[in-house]
FIGUSE-704384 format. One record per atom (N, C-alpha, C): residue in three letters; x, y, z. Coordinates in pm, whole numbers, padded with zeros to 5 digits, always signed. Layout:
# FIGUSE-704384
ALAXYZ;...
# end
This chain:
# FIGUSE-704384
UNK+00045+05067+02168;UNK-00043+05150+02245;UNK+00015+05175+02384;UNK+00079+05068+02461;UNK+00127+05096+02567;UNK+00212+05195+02556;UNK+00328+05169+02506;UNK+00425+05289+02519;UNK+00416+05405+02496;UNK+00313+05413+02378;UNK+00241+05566+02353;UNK+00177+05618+02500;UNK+00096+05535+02549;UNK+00028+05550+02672;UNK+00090+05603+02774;UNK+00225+05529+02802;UNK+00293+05543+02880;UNK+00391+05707+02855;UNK+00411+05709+02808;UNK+00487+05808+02763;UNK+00410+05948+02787;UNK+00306+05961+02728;UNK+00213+06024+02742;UNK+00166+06087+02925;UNK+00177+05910+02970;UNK+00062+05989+03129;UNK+00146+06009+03206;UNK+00255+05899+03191;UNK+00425+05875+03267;UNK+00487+05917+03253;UNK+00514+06013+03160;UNK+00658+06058+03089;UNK+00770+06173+03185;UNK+00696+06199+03276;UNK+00783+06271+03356;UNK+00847+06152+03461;UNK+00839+06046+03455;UNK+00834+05956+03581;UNK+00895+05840+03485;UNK+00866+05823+03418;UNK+00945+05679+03299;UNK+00962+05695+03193;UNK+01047+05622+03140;UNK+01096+05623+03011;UNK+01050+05456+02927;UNK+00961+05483+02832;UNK+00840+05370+02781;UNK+00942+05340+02625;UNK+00967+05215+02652;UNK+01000+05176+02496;UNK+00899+05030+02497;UNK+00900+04996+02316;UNK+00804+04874+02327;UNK+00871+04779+02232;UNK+00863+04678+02236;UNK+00936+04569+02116;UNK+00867+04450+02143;UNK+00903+04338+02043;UNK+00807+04243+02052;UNK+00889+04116+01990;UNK+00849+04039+01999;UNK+00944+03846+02017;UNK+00967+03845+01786;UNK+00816+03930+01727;UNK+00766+03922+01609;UNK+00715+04058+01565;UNK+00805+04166+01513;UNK+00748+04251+01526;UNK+00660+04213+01388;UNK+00540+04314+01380;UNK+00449+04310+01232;UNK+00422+04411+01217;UNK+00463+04535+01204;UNK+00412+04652+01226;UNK+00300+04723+01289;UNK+00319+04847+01310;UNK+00159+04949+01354;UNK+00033+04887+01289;UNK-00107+04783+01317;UNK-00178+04802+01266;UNK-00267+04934+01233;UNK-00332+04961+01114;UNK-00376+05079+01104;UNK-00512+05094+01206;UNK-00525+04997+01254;UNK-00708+05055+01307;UNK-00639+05064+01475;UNK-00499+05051+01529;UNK-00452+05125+01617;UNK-00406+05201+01602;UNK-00341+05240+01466;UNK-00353+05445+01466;UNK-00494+05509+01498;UNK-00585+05465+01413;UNK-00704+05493+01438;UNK-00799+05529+01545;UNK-00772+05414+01656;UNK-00835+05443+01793;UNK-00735+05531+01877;UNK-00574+05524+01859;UNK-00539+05623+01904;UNK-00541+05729+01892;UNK-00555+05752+01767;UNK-00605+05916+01720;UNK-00760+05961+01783;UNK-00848+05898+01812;UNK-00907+05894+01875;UNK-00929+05972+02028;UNK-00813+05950+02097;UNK-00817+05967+02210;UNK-00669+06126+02196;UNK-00638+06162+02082;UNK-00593+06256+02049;UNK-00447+06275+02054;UNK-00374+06125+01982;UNK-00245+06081+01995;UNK-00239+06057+01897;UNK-00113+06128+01842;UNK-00091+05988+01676;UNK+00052+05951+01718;UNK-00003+05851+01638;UNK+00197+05722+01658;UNK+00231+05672+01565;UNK+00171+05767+01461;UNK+00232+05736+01310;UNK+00366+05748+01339;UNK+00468+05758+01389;UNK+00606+05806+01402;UNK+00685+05672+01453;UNK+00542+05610+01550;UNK+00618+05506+01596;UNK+00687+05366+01526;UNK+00722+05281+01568;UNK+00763+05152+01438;UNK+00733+05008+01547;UNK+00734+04974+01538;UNK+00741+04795+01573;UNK+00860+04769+01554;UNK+00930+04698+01696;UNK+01063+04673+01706;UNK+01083+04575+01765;UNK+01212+04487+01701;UNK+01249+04389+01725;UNK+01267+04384+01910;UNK+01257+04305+02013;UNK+01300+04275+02133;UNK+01464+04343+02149;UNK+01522+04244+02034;UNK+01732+04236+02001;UNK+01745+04389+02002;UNK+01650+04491+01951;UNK+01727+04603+01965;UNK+01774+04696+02113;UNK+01690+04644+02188;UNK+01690+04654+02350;UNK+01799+04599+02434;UNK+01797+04442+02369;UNK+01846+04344+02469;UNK+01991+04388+02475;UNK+02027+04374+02626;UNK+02132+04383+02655;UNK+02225+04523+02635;UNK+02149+04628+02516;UNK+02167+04786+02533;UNK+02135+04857+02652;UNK+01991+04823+02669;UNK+01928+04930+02757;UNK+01899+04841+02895;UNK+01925+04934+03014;UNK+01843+04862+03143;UNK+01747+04863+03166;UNK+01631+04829+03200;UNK+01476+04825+03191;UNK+01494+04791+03377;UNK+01380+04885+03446;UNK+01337+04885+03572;UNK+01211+04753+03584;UNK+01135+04771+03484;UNK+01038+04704+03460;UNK+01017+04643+03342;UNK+00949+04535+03340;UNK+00926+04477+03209;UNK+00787+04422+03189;UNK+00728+04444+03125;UNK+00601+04444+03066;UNK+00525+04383+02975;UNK+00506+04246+02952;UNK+00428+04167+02877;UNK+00324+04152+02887;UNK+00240+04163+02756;UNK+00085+04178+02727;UNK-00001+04066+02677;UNK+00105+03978+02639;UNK+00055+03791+02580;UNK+00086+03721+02652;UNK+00028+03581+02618;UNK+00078+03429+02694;UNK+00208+03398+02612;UNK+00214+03448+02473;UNK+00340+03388+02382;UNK+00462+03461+02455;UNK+00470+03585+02444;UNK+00552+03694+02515;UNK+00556+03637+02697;UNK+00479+03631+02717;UNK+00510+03613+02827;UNK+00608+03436+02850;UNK+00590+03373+02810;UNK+00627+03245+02771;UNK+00815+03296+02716;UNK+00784+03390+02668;UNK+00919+03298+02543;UNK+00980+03425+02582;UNK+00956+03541+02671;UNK+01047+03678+02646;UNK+01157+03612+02781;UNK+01245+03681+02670;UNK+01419+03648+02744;UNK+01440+03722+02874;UNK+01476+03678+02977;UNK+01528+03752+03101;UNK+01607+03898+03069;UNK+01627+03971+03106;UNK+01639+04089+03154;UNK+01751+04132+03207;UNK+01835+04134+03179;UNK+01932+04162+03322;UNK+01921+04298+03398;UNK+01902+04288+03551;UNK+01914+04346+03633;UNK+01735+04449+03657;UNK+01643+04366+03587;UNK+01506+04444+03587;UNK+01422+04385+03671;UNK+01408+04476+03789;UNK+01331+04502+03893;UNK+01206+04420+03947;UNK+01094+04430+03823;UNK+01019+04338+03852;UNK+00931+04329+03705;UNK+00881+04209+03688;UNK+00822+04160+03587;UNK+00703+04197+03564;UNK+00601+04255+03502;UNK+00439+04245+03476;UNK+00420+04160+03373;UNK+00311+04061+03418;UNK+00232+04035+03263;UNK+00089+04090+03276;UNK+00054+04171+03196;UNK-00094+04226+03159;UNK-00160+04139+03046;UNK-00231+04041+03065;UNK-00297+03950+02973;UNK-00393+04040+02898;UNK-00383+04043+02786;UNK-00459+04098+02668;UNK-00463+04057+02582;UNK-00628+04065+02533;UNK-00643+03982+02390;UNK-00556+04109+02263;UNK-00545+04029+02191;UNK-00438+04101+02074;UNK-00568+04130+01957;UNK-00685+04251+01978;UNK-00702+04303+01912;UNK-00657+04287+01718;UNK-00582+04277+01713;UNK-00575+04242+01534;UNK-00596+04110+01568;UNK-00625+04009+01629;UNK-00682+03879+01582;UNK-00850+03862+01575;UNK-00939+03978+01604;UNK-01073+03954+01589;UNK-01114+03982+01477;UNK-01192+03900+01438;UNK-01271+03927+01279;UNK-01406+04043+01288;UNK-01453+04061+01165;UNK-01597+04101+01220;UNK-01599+04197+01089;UNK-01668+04290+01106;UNK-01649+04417+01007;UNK-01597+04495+01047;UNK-01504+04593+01011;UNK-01486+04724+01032;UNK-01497+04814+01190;UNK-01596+04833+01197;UNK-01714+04868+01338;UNK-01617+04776+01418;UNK-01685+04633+01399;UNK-01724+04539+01539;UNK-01497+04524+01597;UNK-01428+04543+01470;UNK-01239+04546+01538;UNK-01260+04657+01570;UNK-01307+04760+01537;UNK-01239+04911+01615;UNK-01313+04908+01702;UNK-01425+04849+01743;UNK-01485+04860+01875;UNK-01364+04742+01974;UNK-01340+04660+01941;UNK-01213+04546+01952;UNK-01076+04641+01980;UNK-01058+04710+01904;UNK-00891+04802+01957;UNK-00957+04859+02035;UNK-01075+04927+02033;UNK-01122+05103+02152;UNK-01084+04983+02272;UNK-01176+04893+02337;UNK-01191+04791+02402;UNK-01001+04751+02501;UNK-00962+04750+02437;UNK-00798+04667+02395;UNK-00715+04799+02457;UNK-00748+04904+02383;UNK-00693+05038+02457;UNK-00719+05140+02557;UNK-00845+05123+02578;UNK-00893+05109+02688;UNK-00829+05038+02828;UNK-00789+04893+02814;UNK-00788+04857+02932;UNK-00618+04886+02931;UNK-00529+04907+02880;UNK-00417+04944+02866;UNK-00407+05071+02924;UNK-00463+05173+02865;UNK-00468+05316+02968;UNK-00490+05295+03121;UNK-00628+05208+03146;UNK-00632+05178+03275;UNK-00496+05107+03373;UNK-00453+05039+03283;UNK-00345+04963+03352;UNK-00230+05050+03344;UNK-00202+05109+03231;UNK-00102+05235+03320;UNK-00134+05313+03406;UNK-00250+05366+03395;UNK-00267+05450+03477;UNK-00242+05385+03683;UNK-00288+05263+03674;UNK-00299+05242+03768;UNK-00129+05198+03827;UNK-00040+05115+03694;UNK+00130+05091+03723;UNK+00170+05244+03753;UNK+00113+05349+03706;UNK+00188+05498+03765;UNK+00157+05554+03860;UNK+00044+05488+03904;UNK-00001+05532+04016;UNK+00111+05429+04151;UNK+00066+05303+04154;UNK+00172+05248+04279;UNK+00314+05223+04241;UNK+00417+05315+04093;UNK+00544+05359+04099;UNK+00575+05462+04092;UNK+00542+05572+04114;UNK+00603+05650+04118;UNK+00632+05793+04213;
# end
């Protein structure tokens, strides 16, 4: 969701890639709420961290867990660190309803938080 996000509000101003320590793919009920808000990221994939590391330079770096934030590998030469603590949405139970109210929730505060990282960079 972030990088979609990002890409989206930022994209004249940054360049948003996303990867993860474990990737597990796109859950579907975050296509869902993103389509929602009138984005699809069916296109997108879940990517390993390794495909980044040490290819690309990153200005910023951006972690959304305590695990990620814990265990993600240094960076070379990236600017400054964020962690945005967020609950991880695919771990709530419930029915149907009560997770996609759980992703809306989840993506929600992610838009806000870009919105507000594009606001004091750029």
């Amino acid at each position: 969701m972030g990088e979609a996000l990002l890409r989206k509000i930022g994209g004249e101003y940054f360049e948003a890639y996303s990867a993860g320590l474990e990737p597990k793919g796109i859950n579907p009920l975050t296509l869902k709420v993103m389509k929602e808000i009138g984005m699809d990221i069916s296109n997108q994939r879940s990517k390993k961290i390794d495909e980044y590391l040490g290819k690309v330079h990153f200005g910023y770096v951006i972690t959304t867990c305590a695990e990620a934030e814990e265990q993600c590998p240094i960076f070379p030469g990236v600017t400054k660190r964020y962690y945005w603590p967020l609950e991880d949405p695919a771990s709530f139970s419930g029915t149907e309803e009560e997770k996609l109210t759980a992703f809306r929730k989840v993506r929600d505060q992610i838009r806000k938080k870009v919105q507000d990282f594009i606001e004091e960079h750029r």
